[in-house]
Backbone as XML, in Angstrom:
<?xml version="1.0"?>
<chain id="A" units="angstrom">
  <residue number="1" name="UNK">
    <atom name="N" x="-32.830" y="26.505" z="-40.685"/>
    <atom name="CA" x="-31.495" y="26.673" z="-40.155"/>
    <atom name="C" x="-30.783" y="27.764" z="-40.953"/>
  </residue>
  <residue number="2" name="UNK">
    <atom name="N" x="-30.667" y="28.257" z="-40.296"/>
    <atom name="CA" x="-29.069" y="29.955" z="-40.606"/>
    <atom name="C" x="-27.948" y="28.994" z="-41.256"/>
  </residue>
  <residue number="3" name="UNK">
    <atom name="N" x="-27.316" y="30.197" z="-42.537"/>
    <atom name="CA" x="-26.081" y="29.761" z="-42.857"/>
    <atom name="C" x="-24.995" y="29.628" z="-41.754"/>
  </residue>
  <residue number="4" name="UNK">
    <atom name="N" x="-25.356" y="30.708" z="-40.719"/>
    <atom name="CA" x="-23.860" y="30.274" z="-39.588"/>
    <atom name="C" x="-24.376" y="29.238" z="-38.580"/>
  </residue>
  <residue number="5" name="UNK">
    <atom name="N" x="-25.731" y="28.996" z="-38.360"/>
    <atom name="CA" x="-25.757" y="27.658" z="-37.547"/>
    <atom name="C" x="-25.433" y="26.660" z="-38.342"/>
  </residue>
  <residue number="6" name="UNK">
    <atom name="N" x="-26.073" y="26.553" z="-40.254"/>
    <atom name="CA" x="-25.471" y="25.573" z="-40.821"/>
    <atom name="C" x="-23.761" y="24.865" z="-40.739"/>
  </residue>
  <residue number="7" name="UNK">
    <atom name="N" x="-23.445" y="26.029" z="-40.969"/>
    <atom name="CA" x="-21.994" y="25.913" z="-40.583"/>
    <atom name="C" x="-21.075" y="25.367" z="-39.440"/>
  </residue>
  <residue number="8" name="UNK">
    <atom name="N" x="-21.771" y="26.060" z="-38.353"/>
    <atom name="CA" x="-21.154" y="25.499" z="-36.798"/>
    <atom name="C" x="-21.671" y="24.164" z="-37.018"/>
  </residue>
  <residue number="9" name="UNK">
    <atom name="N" x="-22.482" y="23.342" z="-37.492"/>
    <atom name="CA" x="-22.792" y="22.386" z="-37.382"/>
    <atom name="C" x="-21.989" y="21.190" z="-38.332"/>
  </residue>
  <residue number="10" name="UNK">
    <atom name="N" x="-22.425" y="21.829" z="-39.645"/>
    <atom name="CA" x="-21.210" y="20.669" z="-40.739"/>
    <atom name="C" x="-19.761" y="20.738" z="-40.179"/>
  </residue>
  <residue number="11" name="UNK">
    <atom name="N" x="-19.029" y="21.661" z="-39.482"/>
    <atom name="CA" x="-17.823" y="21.859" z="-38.478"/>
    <atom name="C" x="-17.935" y="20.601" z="-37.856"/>
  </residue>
  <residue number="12" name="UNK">
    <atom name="N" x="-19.013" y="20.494" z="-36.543"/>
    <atom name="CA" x="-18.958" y="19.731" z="-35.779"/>
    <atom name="C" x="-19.104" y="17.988" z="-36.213"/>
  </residue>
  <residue number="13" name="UNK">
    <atom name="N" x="-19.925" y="17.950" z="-37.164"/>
    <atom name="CA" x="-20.065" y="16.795" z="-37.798"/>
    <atom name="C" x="-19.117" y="16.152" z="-38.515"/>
  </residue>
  <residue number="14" name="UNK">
    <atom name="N" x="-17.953" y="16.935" z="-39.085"/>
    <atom name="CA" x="-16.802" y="16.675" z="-40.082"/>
    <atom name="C" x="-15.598" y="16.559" z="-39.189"/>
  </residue>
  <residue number="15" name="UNK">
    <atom name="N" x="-15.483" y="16.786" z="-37.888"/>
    <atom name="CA" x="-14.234" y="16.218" z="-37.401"/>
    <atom name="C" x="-14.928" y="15.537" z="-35.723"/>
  </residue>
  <residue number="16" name="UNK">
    <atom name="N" x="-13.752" y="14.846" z="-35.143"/>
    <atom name="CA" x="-13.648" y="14.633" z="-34.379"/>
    <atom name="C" x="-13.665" y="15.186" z="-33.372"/>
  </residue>
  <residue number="17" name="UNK">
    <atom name="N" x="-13.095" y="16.136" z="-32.935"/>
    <atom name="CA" x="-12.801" y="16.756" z="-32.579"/>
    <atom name="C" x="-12.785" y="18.772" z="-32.672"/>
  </residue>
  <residue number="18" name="UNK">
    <atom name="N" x="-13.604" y="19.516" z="-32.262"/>
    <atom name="CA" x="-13.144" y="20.808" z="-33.075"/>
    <atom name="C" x="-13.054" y="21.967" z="-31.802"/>
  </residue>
  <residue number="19" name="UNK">
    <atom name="N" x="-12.465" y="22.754" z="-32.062"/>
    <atom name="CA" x="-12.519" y="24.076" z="-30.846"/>
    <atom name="C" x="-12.749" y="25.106" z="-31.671"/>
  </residue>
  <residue number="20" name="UNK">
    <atom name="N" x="-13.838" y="26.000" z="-31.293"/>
    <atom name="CA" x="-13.910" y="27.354" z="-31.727"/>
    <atom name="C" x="-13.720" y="28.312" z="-30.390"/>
  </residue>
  <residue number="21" name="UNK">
    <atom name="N" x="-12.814" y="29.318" z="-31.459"/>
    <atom name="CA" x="-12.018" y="30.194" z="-30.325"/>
    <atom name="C" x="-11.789" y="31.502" z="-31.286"/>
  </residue>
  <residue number="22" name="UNK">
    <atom name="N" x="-11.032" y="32.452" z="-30.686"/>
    <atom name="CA" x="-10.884" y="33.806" z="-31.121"/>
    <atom name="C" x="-8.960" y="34.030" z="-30.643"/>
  </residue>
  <residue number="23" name="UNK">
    <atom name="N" x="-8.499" y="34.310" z="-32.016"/>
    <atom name="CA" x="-7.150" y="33.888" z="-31.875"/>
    <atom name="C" x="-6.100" y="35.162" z="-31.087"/>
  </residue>
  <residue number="24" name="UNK">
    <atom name="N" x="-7.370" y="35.732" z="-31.065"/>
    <atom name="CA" x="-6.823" y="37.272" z="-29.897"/>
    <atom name="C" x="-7.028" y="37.339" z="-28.615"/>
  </residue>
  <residue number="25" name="UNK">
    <atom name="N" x="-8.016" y="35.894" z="-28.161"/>
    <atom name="CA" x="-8.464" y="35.407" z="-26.507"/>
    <atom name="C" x="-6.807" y="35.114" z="-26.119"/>
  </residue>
  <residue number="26" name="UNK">
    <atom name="N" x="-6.394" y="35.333" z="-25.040"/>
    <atom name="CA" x="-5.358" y="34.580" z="-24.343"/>
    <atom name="C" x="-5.942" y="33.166" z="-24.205"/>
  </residue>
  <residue number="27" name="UNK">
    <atom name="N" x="-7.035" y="33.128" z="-23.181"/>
    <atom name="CA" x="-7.594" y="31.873" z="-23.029"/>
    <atom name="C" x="-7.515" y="30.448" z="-24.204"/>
  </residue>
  <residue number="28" name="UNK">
    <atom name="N" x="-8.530" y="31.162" z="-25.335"/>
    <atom name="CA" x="-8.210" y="30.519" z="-26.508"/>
    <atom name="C" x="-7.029" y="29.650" z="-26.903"/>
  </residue>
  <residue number="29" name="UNK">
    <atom name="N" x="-5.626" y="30.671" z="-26.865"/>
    <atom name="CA" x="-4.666" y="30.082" z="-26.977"/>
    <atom name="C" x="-4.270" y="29.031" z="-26.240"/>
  </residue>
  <residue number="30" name="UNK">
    <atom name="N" x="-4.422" y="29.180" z="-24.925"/>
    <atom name="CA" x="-3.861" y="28.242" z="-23.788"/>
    <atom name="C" x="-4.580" y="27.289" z="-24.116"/>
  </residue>
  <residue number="31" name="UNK">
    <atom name="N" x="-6.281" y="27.360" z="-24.713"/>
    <atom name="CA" x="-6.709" y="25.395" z="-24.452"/>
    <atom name="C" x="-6.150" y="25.312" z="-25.757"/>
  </residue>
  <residue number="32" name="UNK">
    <atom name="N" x="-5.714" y="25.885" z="-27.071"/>
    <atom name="CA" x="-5.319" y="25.003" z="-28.302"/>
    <atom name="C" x="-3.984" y="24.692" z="-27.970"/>
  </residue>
  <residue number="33" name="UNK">
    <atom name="N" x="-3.250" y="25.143" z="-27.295"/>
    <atom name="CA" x="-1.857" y="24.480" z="-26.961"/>
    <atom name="C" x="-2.179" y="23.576" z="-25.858"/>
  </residue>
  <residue number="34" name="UNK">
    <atom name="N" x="-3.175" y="23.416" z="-25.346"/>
    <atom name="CA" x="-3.285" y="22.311" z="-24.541"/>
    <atom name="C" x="-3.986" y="20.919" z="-25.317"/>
  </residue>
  <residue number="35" name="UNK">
    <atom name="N" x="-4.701" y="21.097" z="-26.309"/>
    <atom name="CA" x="-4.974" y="20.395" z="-27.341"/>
    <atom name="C" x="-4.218" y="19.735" z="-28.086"/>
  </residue>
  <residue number="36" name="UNK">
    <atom name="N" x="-3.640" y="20.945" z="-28.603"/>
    <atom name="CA" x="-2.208" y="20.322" z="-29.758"/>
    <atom name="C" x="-1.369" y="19.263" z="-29.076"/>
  </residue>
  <residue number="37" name="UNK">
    <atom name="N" x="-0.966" y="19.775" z="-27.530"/>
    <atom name="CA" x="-0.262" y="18.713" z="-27.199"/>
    <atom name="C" x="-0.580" y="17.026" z="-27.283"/>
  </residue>
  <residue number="38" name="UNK">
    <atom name="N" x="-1.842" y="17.129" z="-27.490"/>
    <atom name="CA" x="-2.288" y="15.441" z="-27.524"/>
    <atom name="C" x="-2.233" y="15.087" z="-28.918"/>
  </residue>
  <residue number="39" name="UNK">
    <atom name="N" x="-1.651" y="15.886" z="-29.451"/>
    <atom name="CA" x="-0.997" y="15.442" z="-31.182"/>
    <atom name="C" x="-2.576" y="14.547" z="-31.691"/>
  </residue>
  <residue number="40" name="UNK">
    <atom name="N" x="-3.237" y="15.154" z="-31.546"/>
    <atom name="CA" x="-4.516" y="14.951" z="-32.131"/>
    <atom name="C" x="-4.774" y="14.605" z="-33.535"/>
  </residue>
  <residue number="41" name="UNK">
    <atom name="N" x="-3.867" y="15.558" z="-34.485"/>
    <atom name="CA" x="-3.745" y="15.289" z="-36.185"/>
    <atom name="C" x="-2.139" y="14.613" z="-36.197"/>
  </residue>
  <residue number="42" name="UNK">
    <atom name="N" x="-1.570" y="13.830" z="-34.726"/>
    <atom name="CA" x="-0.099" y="13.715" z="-35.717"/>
    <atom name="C" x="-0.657" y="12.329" z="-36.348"/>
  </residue>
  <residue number="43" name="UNK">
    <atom name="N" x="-0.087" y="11.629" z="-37.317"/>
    <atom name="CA" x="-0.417" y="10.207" z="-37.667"/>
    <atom name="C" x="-1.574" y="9.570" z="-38.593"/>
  </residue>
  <residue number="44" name="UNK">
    <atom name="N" x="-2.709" y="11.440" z="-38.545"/>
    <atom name="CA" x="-3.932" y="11.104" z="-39.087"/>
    <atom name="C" x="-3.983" y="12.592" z="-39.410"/>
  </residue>
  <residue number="45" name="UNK">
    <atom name="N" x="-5.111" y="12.456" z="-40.427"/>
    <atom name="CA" x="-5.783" y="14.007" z="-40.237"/>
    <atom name="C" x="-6.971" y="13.976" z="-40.271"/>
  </residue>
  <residue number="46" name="UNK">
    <atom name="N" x="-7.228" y="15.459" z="-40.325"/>
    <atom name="CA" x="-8.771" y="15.527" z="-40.120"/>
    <atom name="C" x="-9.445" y="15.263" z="-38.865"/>
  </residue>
  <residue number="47" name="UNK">
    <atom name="N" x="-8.421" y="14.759" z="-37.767"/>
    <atom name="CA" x="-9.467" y="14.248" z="-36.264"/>
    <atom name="C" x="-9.656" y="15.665" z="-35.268"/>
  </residue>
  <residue number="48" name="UNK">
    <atom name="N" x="-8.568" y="16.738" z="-35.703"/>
    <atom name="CA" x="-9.175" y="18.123" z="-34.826"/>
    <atom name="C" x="-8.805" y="19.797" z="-35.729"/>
  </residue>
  <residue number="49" name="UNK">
    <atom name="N" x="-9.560" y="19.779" z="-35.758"/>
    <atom name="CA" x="-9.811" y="21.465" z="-35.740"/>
    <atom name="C" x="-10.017" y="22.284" z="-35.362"/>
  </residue>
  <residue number="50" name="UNK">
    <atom name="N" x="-8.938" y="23.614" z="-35.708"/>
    <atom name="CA" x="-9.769" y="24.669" z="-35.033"/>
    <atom name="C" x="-10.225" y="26.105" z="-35.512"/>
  </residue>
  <residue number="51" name="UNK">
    <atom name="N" x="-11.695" y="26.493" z="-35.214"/>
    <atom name="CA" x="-12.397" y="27.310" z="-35.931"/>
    <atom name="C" x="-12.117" y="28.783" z="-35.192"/>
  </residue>
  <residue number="52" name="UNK">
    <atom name="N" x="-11.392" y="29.750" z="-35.996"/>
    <atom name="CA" x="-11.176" y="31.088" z="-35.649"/>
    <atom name="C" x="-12.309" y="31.833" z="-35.619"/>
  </residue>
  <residue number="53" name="UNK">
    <atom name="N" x="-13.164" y="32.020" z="-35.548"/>
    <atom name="CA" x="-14.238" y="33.111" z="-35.750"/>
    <atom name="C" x="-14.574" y="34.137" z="-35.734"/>
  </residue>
  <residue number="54" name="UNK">
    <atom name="N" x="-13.423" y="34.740" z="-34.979"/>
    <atom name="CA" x="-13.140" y="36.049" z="-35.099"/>
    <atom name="C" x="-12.541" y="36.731" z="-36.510"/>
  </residue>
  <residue number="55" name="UNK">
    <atom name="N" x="-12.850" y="35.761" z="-37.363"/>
    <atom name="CA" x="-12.087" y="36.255" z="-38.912"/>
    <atom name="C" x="-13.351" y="36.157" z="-39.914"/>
  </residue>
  <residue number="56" name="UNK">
    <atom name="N" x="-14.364" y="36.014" z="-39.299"/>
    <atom name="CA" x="-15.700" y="35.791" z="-40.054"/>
    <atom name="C" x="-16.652" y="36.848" z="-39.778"/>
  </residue>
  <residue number="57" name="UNK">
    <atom name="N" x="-17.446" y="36.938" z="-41.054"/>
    <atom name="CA" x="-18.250" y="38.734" z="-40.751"/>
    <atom name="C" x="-19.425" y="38.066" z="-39.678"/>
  </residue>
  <residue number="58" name="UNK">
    <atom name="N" x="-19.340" y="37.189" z="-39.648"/>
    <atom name="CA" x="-21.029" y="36.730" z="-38.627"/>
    <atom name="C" x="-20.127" y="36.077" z="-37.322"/>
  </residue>
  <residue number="59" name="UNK">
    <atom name="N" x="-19.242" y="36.672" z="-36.990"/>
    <atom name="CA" x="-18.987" y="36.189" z="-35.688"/>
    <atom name="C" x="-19.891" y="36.695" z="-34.749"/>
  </residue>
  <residue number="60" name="UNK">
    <atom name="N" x="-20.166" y="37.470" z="-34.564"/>
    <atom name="CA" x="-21.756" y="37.651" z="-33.685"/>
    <atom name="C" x="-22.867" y="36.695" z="-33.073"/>
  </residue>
  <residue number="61" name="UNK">
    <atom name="N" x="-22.836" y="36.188" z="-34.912"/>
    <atom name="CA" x="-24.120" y="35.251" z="-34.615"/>
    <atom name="C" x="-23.737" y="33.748" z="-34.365"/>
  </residue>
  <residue number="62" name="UNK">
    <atom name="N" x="-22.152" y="33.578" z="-34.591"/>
    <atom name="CA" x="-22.256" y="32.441" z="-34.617"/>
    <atom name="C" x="-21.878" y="32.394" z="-32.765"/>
  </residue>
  <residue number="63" name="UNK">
    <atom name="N" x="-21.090" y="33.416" z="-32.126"/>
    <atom name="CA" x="-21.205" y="33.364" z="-30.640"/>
    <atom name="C" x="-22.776" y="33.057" z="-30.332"/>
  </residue>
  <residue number="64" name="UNK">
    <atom name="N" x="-23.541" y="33.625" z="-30.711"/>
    <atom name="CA" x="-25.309" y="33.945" z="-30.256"/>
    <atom name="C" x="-25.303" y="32.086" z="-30.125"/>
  </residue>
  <residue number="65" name="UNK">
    <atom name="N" x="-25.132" y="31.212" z="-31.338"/>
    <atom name="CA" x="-25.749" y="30.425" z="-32.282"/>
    <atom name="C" x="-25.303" y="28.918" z="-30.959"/>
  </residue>
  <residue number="66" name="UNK">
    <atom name="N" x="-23.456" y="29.404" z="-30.632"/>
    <atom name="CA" x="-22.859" y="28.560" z="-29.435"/>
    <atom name="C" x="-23.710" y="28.495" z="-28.411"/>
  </residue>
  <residue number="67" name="UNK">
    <atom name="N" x="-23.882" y="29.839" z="-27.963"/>
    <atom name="CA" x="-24.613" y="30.278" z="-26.752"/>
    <atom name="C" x="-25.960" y="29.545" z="-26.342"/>
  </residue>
  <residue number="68" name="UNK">
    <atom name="N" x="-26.393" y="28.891" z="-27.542"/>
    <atom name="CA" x="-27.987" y="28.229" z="-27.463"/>
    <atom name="C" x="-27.402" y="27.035" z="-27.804"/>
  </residue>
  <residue number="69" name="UNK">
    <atom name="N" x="-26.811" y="26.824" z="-28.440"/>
    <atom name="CA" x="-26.539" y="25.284" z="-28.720"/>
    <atom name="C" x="-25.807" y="24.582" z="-27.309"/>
  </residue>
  <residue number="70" name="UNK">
    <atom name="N" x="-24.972" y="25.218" z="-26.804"/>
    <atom name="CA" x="-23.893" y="24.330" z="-25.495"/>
    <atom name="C" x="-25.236" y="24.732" z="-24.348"/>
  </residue>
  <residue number="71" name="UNK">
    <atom name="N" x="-25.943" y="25.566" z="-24.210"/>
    <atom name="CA" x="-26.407" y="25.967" z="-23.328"/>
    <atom name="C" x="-25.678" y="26.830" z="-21.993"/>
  </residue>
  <residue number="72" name="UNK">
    <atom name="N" x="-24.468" y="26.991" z="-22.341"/>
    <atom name="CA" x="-24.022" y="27.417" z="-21.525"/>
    <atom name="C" x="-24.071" y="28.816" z="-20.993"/>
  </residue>
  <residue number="73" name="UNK">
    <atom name="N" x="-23.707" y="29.380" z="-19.855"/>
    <atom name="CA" x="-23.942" y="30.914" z="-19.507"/>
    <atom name="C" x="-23.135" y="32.155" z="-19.366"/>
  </residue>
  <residue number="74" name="UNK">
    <atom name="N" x="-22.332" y="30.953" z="-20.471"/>
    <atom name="CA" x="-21.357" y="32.450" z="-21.036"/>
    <atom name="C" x="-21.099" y="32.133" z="-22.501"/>
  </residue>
  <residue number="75" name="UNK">
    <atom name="N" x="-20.972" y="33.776" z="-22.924"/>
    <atom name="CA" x="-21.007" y="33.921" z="-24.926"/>
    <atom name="C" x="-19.674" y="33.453" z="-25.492"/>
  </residue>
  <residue number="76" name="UNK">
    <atom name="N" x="-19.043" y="33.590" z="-24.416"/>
    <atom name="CA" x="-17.159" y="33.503" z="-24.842"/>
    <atom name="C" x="-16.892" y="32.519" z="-25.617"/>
  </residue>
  <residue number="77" name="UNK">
    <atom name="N" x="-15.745" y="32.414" z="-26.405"/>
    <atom name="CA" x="-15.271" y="31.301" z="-26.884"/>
    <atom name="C" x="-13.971" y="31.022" z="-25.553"/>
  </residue>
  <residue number="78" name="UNK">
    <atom name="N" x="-13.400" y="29.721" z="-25.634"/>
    <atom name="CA" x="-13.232" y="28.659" z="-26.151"/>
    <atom name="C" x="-14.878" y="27.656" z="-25.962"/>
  </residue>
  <residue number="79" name="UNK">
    <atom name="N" x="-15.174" y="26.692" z="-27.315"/>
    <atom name="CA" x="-15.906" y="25.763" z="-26.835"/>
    <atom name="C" x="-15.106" y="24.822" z="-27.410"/>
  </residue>
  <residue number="80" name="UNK">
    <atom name="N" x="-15.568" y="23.607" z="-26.823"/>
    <atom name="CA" x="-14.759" y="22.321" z="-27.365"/>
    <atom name="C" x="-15.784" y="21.057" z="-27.451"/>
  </residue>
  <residue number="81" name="UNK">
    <atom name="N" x="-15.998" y="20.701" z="-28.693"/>
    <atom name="CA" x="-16.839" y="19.506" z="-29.013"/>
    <atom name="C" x="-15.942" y="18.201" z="-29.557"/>
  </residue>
  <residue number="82" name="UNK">
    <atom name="N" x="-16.689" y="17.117" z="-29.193"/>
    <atom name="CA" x="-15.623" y="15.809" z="-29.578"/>
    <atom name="C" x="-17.064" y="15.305" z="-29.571"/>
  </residue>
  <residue number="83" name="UNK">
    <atom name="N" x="-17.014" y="14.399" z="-31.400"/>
    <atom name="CA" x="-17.726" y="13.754" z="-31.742"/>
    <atom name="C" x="-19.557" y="14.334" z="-31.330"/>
  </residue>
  <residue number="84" name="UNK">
    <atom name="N" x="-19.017" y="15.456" z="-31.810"/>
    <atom name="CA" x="-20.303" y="15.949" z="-31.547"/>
    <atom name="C" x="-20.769" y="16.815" z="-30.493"/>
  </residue>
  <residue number="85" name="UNK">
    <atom name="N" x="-20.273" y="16.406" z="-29.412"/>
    <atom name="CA" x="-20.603" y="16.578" z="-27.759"/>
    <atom name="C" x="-20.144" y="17.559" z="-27.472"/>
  </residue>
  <residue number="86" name="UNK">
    <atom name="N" x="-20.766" y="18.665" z="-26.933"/>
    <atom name="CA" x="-19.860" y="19.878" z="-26.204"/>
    <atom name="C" x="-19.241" y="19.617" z="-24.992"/>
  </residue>
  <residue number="87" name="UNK">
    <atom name="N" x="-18.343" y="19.212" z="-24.975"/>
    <atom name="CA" x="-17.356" y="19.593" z="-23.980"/>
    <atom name="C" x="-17.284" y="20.633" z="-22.739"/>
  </residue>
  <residue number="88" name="UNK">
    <atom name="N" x="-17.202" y="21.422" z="-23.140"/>
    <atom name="CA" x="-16.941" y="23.041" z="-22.112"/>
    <atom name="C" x="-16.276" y="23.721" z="-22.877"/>
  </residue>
  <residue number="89" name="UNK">
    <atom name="N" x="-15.837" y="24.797" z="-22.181"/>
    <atom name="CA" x="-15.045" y="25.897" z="-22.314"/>
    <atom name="C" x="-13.499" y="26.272" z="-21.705"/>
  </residue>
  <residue number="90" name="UNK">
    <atom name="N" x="-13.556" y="27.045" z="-21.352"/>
    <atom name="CA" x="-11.859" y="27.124" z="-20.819"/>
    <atom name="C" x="-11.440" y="26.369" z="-19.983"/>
  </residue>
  <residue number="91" name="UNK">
    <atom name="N" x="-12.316" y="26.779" z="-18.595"/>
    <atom name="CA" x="-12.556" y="25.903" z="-17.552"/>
    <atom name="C" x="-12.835" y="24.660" z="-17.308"/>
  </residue>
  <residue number="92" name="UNK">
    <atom name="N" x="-13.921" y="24.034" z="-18.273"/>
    <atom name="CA" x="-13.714" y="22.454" z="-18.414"/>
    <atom name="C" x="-12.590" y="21.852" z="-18.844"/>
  </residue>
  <residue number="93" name="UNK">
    <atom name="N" x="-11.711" y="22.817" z="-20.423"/>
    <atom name="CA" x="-10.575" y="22.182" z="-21.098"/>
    <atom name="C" x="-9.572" y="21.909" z="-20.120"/>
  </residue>
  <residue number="94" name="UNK">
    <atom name="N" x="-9.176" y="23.137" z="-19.023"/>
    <atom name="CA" x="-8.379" y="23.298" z="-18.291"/>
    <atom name="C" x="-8.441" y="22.271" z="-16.954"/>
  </residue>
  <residue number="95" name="UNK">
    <atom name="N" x="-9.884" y="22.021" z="-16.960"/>
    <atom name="CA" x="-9.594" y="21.067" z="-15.462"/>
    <atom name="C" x="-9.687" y="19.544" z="-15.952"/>
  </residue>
  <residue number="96" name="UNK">
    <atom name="N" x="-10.444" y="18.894" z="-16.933"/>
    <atom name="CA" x="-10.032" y="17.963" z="-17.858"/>
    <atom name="C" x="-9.036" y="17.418" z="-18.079"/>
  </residue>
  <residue number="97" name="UNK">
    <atom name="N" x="-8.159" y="18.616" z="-18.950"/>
    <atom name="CA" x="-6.606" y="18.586" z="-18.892"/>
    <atom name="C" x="-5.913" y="17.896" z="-18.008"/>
  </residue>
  <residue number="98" name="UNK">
    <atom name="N" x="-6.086" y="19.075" z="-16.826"/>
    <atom name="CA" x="-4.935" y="18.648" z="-15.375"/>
    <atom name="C" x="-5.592" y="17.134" z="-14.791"/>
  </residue>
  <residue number="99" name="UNK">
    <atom name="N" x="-6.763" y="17.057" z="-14.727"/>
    <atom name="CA" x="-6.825" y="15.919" z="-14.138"/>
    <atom name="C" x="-6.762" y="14.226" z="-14.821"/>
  </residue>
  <residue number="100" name="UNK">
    <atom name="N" x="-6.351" y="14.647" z="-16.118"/>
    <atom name="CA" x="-6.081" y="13.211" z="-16.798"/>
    <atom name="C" x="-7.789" y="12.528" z="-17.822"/>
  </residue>
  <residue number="101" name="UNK">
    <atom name="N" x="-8.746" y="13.744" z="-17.805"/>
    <atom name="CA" x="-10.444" y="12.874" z="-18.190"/>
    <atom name="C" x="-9.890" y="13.389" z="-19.465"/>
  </residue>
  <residue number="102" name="UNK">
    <atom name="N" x="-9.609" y="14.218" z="-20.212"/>
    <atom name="CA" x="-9.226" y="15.064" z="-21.660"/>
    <atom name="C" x="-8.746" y="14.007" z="-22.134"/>
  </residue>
  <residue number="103" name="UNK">
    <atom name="N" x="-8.171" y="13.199" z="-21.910"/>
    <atom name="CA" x="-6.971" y="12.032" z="-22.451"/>
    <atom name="C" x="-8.111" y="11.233" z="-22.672"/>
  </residue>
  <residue number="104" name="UNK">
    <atom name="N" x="-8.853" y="10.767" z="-21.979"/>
    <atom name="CA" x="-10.174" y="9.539" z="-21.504"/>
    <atom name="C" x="-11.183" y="10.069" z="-22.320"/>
  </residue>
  <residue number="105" name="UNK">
    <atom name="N" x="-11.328" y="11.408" z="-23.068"/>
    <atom name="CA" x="-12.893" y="11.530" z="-23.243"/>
    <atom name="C" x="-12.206" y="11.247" z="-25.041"/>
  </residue>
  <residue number="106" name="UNK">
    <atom name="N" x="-10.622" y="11.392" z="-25.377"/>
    <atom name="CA" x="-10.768" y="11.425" z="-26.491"/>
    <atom name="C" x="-10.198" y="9.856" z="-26.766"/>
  </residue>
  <residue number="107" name="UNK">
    <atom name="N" x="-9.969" y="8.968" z="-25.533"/>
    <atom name="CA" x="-9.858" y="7.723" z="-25.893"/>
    <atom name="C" x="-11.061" y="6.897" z="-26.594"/>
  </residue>
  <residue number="108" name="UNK">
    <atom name="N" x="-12.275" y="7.495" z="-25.919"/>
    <atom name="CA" x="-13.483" y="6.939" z="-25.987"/>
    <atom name="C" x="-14.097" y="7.172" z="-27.142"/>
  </residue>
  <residue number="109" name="UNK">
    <atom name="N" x="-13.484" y="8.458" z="-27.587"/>
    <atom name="CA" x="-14.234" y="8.478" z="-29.029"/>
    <atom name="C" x="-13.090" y="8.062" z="-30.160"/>
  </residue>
  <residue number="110" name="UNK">
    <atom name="N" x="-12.323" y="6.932" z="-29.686"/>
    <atom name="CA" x="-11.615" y="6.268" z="-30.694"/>
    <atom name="C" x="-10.343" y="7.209" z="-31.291"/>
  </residue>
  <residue number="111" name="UNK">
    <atom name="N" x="-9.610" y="7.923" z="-30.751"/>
    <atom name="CA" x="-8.634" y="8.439" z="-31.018"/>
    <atom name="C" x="-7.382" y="7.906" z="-30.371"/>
  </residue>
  <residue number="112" name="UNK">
    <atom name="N" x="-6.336" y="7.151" z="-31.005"/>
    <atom name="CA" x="-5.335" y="6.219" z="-30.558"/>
    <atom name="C" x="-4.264" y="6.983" z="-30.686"/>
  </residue>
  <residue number="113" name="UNK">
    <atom name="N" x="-3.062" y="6.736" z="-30.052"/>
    <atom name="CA" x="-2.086" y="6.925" z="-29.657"/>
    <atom name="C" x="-1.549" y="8.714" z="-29.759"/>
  </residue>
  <residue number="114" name="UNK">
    <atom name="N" x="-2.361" y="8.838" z="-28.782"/>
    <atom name="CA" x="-2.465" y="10.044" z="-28.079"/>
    <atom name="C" x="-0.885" y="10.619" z="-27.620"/>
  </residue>
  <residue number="115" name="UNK">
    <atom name="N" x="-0.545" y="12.076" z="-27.843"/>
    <atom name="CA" x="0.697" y="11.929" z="-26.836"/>
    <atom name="C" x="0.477" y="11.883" z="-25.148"/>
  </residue>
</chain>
């Protein structure tokens, strides 16, 4: 294992919750303010994070590193993992969101009093 897969990984293992994103995506922004709103760290900490990567010299590899790990068929950031699990990307955060499952997927992994 690579120091930046090591990494994306002790990330994912150490919170609850984490999003890696690029803080110059528009997109990006919109799912962490759609995040934040579920006050995820109010009351506790440590249950979400979020990983900039665009401030790291191996952002390259660690896009490459997403790209094989979610399986998904695009390099982009936003990804969003809870308890491990990849989630999606913009498009999952965003339709998740609106339809009320975002609330449900982080009930299930034991995160209480959600806003």
């Amino acid at each position: 294992m690579t120091y930046t897969q090591g990494y994306v990984e002790k990330k994912i293992r150490h919170r609850k919750v984490v999003l890696f994103e690029k803080s110059s995506v528009p997109s990006c922004k919109q799912c962490r303010v759609i995040l934040e709103s579920y006050g995820l760290n109010k009351d506790r900490q440590g249950v979400f994070e979020t990983v900039n990567i665009e401030a790291r010299t191996d952002c390259s590899q660690l896009e490459d590193y997403l790209l094989t790990k979610t399986l998904f068929d695009r390099r982009e950031v936003p990804h969003l993992f809870v308890d491990g699990r990849h989630i999606g990307g913009e498009f999952e955060i965003k339709r998740f969101h609106e339809s009320g499952e975002l609330k449900e997927i982080f009930r299930k992994s034991g995160i209480t009093g959600l806003a």
